[in-house]
C-alpha positions as CSV (number, residue, x, y, z in Angstrom):
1,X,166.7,167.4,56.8
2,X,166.5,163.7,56.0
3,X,163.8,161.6,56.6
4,X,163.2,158.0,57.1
5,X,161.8,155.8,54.5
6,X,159.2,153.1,55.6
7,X,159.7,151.1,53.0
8,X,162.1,148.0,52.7
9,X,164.0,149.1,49.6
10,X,165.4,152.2,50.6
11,X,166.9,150.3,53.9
12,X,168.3,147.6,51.7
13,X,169.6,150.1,49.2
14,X,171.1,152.2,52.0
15,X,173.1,149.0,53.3
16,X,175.3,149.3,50.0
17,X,176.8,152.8,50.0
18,X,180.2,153.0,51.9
19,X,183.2,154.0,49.6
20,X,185.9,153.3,51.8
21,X,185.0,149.5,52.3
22,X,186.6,146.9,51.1
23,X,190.6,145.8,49.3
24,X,192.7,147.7,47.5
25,X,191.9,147.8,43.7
26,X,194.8,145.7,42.1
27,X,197.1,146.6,39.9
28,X,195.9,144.7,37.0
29,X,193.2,146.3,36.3
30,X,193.5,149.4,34.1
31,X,189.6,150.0,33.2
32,X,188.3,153.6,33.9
33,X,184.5,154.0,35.5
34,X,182.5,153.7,33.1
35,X,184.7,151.7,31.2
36,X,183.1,148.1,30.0
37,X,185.6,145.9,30.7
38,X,183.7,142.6,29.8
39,X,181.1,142.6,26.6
40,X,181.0,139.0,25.2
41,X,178.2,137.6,22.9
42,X,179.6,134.4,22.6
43,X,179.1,134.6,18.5
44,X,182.4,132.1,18.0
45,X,182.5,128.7,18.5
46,X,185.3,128.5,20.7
47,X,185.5,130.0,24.9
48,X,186.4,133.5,24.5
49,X,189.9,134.1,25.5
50,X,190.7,134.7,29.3
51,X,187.7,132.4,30.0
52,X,188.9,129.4,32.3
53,X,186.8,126.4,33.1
54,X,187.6,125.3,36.7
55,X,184.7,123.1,37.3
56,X,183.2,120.7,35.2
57,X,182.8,121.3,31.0
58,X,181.9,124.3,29.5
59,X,181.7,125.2,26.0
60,X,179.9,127.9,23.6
61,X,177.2,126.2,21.1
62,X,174.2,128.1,19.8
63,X,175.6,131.7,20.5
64,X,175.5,131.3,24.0
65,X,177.6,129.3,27.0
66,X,176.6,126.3,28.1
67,X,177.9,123.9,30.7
68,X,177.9,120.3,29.4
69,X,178.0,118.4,33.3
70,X,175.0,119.4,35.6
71,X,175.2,116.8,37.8
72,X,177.7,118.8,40.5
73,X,179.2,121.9,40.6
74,X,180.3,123.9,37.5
75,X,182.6,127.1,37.3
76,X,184.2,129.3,34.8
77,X,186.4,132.4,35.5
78,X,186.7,135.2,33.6
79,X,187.8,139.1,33.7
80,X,190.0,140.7,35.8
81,X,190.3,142.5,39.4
82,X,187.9,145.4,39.7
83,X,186.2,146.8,43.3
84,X,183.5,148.8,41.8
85,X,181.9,146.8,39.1
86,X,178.1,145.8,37.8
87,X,178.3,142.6,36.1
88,X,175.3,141.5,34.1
89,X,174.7,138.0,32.5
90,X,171.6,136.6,30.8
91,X,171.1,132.9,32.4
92,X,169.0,130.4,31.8
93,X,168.0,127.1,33.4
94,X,167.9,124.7,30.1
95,X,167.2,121.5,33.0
96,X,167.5,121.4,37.0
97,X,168.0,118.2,39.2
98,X,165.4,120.0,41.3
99,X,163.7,122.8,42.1
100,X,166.5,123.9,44.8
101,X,169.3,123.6,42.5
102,X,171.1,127.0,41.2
103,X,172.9,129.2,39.2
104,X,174.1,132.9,39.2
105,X,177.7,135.1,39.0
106,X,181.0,134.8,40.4
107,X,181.9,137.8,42.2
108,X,185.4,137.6,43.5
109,X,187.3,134.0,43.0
110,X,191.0,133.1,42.7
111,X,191.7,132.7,38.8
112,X,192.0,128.9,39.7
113,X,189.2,129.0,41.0
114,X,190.7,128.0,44.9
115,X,188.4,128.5,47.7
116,X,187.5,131.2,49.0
117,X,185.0,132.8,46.9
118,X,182.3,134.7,47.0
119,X,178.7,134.7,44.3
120,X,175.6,135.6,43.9
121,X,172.8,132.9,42.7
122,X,169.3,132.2,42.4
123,X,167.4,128.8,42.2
124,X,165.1,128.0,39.6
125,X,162.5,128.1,42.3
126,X,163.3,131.5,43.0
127,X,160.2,133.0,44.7
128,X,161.5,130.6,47.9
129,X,162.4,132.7,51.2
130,X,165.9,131.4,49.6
131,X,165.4,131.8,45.8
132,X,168.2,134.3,45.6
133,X,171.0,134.8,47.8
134,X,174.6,136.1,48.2
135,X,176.7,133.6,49.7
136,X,180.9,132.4,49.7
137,X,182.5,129.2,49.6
138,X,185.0,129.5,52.8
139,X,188.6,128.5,53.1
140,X,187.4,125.1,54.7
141,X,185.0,123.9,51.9
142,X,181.8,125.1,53.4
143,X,179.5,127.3,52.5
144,X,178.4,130.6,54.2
145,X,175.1,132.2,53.0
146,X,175.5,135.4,54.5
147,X,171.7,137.2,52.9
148,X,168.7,135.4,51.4
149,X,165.5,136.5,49.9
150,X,162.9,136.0,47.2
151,X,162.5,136.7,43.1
152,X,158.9,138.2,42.2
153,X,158.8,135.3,39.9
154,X,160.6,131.7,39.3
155,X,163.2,130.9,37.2
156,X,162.4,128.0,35.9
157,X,163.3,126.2,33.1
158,X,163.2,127.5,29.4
159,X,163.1,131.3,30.5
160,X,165.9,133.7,30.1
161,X,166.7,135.8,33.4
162,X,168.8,139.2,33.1
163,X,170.8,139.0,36.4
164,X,172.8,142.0,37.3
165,X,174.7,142.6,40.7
166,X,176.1,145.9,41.3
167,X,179.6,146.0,44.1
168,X,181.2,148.3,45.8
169,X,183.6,146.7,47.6
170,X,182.2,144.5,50.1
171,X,178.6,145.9,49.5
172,X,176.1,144.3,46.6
173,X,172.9,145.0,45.1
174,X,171.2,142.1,43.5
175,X,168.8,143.0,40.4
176,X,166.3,140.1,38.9
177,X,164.8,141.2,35.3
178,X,165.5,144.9,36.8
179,X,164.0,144.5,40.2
180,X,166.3,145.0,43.0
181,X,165.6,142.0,45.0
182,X,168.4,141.3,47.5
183,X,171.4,143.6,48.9
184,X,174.5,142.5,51.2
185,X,177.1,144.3,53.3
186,X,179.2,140.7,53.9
187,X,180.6,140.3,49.9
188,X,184.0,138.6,50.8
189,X,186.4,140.3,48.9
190,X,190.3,139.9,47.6
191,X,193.1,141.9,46.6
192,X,193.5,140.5,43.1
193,X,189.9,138.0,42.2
194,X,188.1,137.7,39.5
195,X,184.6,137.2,38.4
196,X,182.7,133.4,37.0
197,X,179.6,131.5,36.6
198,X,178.9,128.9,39.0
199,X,176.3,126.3,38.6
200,X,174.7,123.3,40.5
201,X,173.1,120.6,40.2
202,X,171.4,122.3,37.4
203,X,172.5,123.2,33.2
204,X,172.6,126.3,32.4
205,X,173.2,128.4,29.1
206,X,174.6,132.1,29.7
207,X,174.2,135.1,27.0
208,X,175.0,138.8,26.9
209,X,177.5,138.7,29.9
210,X,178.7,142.6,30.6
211,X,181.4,143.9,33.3
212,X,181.4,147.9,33.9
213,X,183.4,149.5,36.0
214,X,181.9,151.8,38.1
215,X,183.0,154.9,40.0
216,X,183.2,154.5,44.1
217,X,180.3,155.5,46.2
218,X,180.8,158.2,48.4
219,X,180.9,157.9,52.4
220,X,177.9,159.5,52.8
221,X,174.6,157.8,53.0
222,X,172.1,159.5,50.7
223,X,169.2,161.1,51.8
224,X,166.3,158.8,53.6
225,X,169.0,155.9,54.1
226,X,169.1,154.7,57.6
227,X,172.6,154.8,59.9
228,X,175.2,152.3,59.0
229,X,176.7,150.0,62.2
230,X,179.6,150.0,64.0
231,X,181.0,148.1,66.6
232,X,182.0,150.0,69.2
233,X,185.2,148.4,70.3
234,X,184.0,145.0,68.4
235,X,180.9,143.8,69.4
236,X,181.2,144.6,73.1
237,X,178.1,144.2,74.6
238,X,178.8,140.4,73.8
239,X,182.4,139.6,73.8
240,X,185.3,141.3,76.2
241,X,186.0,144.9,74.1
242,X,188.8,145.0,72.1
243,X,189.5,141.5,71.5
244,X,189.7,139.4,68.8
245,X,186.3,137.6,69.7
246,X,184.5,141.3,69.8
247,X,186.0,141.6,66.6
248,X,184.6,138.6,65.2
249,X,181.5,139.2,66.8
250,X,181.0,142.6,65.4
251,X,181.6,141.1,61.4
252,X,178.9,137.9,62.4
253,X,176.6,140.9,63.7
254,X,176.7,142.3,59.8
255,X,178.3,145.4,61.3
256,X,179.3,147.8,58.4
257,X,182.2,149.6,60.5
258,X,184.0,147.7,63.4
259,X,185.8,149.9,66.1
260,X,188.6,149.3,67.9
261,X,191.7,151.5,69.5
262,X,195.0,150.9,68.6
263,X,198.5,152.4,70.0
264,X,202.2,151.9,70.7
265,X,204.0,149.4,72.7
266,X,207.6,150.5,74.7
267,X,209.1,148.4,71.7
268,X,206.7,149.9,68.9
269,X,204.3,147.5,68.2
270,X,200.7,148.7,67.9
271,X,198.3,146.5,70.0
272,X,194.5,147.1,70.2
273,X,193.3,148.6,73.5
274,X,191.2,151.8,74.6
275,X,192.5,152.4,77.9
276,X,196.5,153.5,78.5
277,X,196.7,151.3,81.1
278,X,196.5,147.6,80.9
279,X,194.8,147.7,84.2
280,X,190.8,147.6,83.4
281,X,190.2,145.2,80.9
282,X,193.6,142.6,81.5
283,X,195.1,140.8,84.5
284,X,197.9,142.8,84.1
285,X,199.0,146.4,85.5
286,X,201.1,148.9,84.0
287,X,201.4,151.9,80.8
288,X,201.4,150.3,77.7
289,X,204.0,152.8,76.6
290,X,206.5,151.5,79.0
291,X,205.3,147.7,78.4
292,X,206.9,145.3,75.8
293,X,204.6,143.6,73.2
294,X,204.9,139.9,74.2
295,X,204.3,141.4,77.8
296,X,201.0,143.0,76.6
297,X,199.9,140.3,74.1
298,X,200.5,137.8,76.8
299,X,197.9,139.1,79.2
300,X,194.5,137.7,79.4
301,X,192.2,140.2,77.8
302,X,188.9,138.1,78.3
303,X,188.3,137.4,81.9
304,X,187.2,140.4,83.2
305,X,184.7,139.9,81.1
306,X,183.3,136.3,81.4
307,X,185.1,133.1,82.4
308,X,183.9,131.9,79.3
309,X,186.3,134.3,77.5
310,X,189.1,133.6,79.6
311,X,192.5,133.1,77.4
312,X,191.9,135.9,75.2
313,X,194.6,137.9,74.6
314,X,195.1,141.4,73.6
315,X,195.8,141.8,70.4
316,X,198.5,143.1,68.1
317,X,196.8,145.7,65.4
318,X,197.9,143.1,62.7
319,X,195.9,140.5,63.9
320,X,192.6,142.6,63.9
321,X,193.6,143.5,60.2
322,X,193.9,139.8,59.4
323,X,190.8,139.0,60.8
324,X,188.6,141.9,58.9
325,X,190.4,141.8,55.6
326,X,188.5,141.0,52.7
327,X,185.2,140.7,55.6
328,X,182.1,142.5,55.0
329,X,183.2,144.9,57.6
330,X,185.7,148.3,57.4
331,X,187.7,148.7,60.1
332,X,187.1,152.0,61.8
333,X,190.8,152.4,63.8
334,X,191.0,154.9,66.5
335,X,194.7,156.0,67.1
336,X,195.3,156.9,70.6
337,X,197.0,160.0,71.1
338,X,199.3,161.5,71.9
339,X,201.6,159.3,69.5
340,X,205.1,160.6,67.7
341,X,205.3,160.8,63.7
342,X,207.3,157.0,64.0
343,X,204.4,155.4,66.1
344,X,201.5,156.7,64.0
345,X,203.5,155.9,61.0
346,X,203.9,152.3,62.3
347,X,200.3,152.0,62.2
348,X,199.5,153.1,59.1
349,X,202.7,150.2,57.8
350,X,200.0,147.8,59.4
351,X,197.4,148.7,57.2
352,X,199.6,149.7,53.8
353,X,201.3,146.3,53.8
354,X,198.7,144.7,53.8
355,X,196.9,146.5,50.9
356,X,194.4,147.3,53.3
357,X,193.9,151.1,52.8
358,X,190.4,150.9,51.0
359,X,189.4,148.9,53.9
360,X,190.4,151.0,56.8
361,X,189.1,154.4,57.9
362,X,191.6,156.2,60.4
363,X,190.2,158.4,63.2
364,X,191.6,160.3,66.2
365,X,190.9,163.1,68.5
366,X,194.3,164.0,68.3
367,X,195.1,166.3,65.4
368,X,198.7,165.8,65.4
369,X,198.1,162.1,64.4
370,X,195.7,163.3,61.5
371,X,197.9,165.8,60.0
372,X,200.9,162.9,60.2
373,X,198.8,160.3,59.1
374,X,197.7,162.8,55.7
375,X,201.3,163.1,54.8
376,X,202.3,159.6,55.6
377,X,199.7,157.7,54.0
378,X,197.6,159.8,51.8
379,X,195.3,157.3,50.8
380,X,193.7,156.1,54.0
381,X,190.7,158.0,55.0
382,X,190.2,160.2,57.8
383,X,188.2,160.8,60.4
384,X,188.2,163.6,63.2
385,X,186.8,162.7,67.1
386,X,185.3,165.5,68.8
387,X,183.6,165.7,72.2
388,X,182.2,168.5,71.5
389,X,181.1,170.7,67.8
390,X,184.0,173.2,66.6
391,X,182.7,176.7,65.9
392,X,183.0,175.5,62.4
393,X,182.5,171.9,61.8
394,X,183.0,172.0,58.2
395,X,186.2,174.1,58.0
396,X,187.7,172.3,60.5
397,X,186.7,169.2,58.8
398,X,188.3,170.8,55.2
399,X,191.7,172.2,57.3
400,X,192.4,168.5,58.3
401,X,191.6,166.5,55.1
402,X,188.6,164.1,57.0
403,X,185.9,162.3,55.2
404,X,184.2,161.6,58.3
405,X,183.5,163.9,61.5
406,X,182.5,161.9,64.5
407,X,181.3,163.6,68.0
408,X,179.4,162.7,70.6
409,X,176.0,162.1,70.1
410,X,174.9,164.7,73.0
411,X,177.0,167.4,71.5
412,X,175.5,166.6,67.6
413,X,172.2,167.0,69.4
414,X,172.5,170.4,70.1
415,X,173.3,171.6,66.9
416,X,171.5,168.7,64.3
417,X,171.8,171.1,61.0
418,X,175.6,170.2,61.4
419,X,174.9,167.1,60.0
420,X,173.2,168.0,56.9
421,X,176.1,171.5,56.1
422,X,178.8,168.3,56.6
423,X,176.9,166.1,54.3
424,X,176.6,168.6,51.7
425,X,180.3,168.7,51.2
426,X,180.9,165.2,51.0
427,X,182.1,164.7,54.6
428,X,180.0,161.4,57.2
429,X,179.0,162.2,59.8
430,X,179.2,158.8,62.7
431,X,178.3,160.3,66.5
432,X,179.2,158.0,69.2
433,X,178.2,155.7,71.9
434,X,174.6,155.1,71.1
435,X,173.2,152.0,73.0
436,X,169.1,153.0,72.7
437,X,166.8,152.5,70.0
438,X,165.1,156.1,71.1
439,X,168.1,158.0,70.3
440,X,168.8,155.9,67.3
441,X,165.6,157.3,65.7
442,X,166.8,161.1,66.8
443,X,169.7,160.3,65.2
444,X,168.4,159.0,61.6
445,X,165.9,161.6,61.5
446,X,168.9,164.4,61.4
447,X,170.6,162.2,58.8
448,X,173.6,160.3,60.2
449,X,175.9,158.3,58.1
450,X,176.1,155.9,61.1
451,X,176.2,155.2,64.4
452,X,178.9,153.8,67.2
453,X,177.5,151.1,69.3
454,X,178.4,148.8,71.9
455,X,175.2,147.0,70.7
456,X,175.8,146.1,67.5
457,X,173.2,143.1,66.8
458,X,170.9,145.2,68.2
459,X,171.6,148.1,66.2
460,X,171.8,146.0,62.8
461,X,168.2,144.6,64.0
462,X,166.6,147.7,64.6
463,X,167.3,148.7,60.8
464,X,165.8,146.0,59.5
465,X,162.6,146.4,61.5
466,X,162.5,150.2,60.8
467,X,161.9,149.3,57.1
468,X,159.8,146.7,57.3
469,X,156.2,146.5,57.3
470,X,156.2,142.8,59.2
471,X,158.3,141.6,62.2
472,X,161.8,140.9,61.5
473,X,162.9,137.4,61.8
474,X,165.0,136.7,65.3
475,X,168.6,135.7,65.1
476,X,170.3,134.1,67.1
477,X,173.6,132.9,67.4
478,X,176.0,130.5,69.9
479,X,179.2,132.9,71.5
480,X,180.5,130.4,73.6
481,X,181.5,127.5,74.1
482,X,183.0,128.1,70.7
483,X,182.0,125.9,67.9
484,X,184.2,122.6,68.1
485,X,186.2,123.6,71.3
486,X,187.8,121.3,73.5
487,X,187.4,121.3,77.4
488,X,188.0,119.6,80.3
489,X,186.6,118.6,83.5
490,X,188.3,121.3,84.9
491,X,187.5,124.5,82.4
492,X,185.0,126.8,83.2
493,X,182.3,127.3,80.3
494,X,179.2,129.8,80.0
495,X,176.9,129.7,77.7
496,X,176.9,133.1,75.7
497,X,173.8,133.9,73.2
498,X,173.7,136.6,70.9
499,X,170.0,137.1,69.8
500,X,168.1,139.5,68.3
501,X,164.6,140.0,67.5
502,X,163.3,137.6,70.1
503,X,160.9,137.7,72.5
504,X,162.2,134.2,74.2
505,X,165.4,132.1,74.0
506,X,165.7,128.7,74.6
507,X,169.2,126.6,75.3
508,X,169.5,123.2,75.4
509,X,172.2,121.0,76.1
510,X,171.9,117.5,74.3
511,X,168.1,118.3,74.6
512,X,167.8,119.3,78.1
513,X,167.1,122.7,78.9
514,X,170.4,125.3,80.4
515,X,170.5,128.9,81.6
516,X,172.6,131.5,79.4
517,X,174.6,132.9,80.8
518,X,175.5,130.4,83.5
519,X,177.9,128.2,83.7
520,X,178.0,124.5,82.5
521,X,178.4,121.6,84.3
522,X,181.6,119.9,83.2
523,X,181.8,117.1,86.2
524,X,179.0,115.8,85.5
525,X,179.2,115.6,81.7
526,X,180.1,112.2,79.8
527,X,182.9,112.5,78.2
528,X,183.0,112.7,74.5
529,X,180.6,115.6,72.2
530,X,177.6,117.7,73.1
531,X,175.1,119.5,71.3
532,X,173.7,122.9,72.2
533,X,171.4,124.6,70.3
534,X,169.7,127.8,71.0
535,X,166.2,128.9,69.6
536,X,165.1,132.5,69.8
537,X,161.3,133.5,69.0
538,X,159.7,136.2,68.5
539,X,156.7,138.1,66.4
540,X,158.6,137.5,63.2
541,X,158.9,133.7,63.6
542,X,161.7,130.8,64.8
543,X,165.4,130.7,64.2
544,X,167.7,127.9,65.5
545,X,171.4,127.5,65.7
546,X,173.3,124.6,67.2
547,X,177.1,124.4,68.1
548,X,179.3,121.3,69.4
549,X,181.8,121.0,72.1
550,X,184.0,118.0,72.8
551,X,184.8,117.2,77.0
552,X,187.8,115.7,76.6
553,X,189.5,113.4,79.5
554,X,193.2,113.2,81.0
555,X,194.6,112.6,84.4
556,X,194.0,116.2,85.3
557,X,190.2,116.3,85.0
558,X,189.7,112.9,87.0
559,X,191.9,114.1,89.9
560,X,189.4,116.9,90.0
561,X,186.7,115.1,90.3
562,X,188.1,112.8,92.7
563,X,189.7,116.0,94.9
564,X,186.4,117.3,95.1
565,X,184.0,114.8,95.9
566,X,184.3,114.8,99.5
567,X,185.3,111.0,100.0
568,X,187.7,110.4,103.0
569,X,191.1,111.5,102.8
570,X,192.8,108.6,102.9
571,X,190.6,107.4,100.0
572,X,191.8,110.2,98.1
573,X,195.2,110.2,98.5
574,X,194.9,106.2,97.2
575,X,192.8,107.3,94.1
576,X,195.2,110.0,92.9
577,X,198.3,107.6,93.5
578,X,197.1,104.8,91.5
579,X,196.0,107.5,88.8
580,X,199.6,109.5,88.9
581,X,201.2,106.1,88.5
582,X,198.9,104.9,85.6
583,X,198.0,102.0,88.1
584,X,193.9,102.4,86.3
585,X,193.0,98.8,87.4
586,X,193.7,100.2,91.4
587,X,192.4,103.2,90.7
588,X,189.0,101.4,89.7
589,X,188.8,99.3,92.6
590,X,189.6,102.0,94.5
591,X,187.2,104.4,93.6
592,X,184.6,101.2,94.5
593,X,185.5,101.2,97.5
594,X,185.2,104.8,98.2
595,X,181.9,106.7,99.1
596,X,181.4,108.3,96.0
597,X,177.6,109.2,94.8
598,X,176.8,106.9,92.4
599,X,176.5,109.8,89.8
600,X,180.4,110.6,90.9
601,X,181.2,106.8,90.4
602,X,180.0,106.4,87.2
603,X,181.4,109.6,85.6
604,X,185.5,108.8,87.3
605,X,185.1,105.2,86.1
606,X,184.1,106.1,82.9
607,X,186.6,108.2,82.6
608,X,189.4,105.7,84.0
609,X,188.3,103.4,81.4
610,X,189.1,105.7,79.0
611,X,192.1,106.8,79.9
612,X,193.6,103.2,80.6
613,X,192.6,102.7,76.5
614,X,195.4,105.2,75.5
């Protein structure tokens, strides 16, 4: 029987062992595990060949690599595609335009060097709560630091630093002089990038840089590691299940596995939804079966939910696999039975086109689908459903090809040596719905691969704290209004919060204090941007996070305001007259004359004002 570690490094070494994450390996690369693929000394005088400066000037002088313009940002590509690599690198700071700036390895770029990519770095002032980190350049210029931590020593300048990162797919280990000091689940990853050096603000000189190719880990967790995520439906406990925004959600959350259910339109298009019917979670009724696609993907998903998620749609199953390719997250897809050999084989066209098959693990309670899905698309990963243990797990498990065997949590309960006989022959095992830290702990102490959640922050959070000696830091994090939306006088808007960690949260809007979870106040509102910004607290300190929404103003929003203010009704009718007709000098002597509030006048003028500007 397994048993928990208490100490931080197993948990952060646990978080990078899941074979079936991330893209397909490309074609271009022919290197066996084991193989090194890169071994460069830099004894010429010239960049080795295959080495291609994309930022700034590099050049080799002194038997090692040097870049020549510290002042901004300076990259070099090398190598080819691999997805289960250890790249190592000797780097040294020669001179820094301060203490924050840094230096480290490429890990997945376009050969160009194009945006997005993805590195690992540390400052010269590595012993900061920053000093190393894994982070990506996004496909908007901006960077995403997705985990952070500290060297047992700085940099500095003048001292050579043996850097080695270790991936498997969209998992990473981060080793400083040999000591592991950092590991990641959120490595963005492509079907074809390469590996660099990246430098700023700072020049560097490089030595010794080595590329092996390693062999994939396997499903399992070892022994002592604690349960992976997954997102039950996406992140459902905090966004409508099954939608794109759950989806998202579940990625943010640092969610190793994201769930979601996917089957067959009337017109055979796979769309995500649990339910046959679209009754539950849509505004719309009916069998999916016997509904079209545009009818499905046209009905508001979201609602039922919140207002504030109102206008999300269902989803097609090839806009969830946009959305988690090349994430930190594999998509765990539950086909919905009973499907024919053509649907289920429609499903996996989703996920083979896309070169997604290292990135997707297929499950199903229905056999029929598992045994089509084996022949159809050999190279997608399994996984059998079970409500309740088969007389014989493990044979069952052999007979139908499945890395994975996934039943309830009450029924694994009963019979807890299932988990280690499954283990033992190479095959996960990830019980489902677990919302309670209690049986979370039942369920790591029998040795679980993972666990399926509708609480996935929570989940996530709960890991870190179980290997940690200290309070974990809170997190906290802005659902909605979404970051840069647009709304009107007349939306409706709730403030949703995703914290975890945290004893208290505080929102404000533009500095004054707001309820989550109710909604905002959008008549009363200037127009133009806002500010919110939530703090959570809690025994392991303060986090902060801040989003903006712009209230925008047209006709519409002011004839709201001006229909429900209460004013006489021949007042009324003159206002929205003058303001249908574009008459805004009327309207504004009109509205004087009203009995508006003076809060009410102000706002409508205002807004007239700005409207007669257009």
């Amino acid at each position: 029987m397994r048993r928990i570690r208490s100490r931080i490094l197993a948990c952060l070494l646990a978080v990078a062992t899941v074979a079936v994450a991330g893209p397909a390996l490309s074609p271009v690369a022919v290197a066996e595990p084991g193989d090194v693929v890169v071994d460069e000394s830099f004894d010429g005088t010239a960049l080795p060949d295959g080495w291609r400066p994309v930022a700034g000037q590099w050049q080799v002088t002194g038997g090692r690599l040097v870049n020549t313009e510290p002042g901004s940002l300076s990259r070099i590509t090398f190598g080819s595609h691999l997805r289960d690599f250890r790249a190592e690198a000797t780097i040294r700071f020669e001179s820094v335009n301060n203490t924050s700036r840094w230096a480290g390895l490429v890990l997945d770029t376009d050969p160009s060097g194009a945006v997005p990519w993805s590195q690992a770095i540390m400052r010269s002032a590595s012993t900061a709560s920053n000093g190393v980190e894994f982070a990506g350049r996004t496909e908007g210029n901006t960077w995403n630091v997705t985990n952070a931590g500290a060297a047992p020593y700085d940099a500095g300048t003048g001292r050579d630093i043996r850097v080695a990162i270790e991936v498997h797919g969209s998992r990473a280990t981060w080793s400083f002089d040999g000591q592991t000091v950092l590991t990641s689940t959120q490595v963005r990853r492509s079907t074809d990038g390469v590996l660099g050096l990246i430098a700023d603000g700072a020049r560097i000189s490089v030595d010794d840089v080595k590329v092996t190719e390693l062999e994939p880990l396997p499903v399992t967790q070892p022994d002592g590691a604690l349960p992976l995520t997954v997102a039950h439906r996406g992140y459902s406990s905090v966004a409508p299940e099954n939608t794109l925004a759950a989806v998202e959600a579940g990625i943010r959350a640092g969610s190793e596995y994201v769930e979601i259910d996917a089957q067959t339109t009337a017109d055979g298009v796979p769309v995500v939804m649990h339910d046959n019917t679209v009754d539950r979670t849509t505004d719309g009724t009916g069998d999916i079966s016997k509904l079209t696609a545009d009818h499905v993907t046209g009905l508001d998903a979201g609602s039922w939910f919140s207002p504030a998620f109102a206008g999300q749609r269902v989803p097609t199953l090839g806009e969830v696999l946009d959305l988690v390719k090349g994430s930190g997250s594999t998509l765990l897809l539950e086909v919905k039975g009973p499907e024919t050999r053509a649907e289920t084989g429609g499903i996996l066209a989703e996920v083979t086109e896309r070169g997604m098959s290292e990135q997707v693990l297929l499950q199903s309670f229905d056999e029929r689908v598992l045994r089509d899905a084996r022949e159809l698309a050999p190279e997608i990963p399994l996984g059998l459903l079970r409500g309740t243990l088969d007389a014989d797990p493990l044979a069952t498990a052999r007979d139908l090809g499945v890395v994975a065997y996934n039943p309830s949590s009450a029924a694994l309960l009963t019979r807890p040596g299932t988990v280690a006989t499954l283990n033992d022959a190479g095959i996960a095992v990830m019980p489902y719905t677990i919302d309670d830290a209690g049986t979370w702990a039942r369920l790591a102490e029998i040795g679980v691969d993972a666990v399926i959640t509708n609480k996935a922050g929570e989940h996530f959070g709960w890991r870190q704290r179980a290997g940690q000696d200290t309070p974990a830091k809170p997190a906290v994090s802005l659902v909605a209004p979404a970051d840069g939306a647009q709304l009107r006088r007349y939306s409706t808007a709730v403030v949703a919060v995703d914290a975890r960690d945290a004893d208290t949260v505080t929102v404000t809007l533009d500095g004054e204090p707001v309820e989550a979870g109710a909604p905002l106040d959008l008549r009363g509102l200037a127009a133009g941007e806002h500010k919110l910004t939530a703090v959570a607290e809690g025994p392991g300190g303060t986090a902060e996070t801040s989003t903006t929404f712009d209230l925008v103003v047209d006709v519409t929003g002011v004839r709201v305001l001006v229909a429900e203010a209460g004013i006489a009704a021949h007042d009324t009718a003159t206002i929205l007259r003058h303001l249908d007709e574009g008459r805004w000098r009327l309207a504004e002597q009109a509205v004087r004359k009203a009995g508006f509030t003076d809060e009410q006048e102000a706002v409508i003028l205002a807004d007239i004002r700005t409207l007669s500007r257009r």
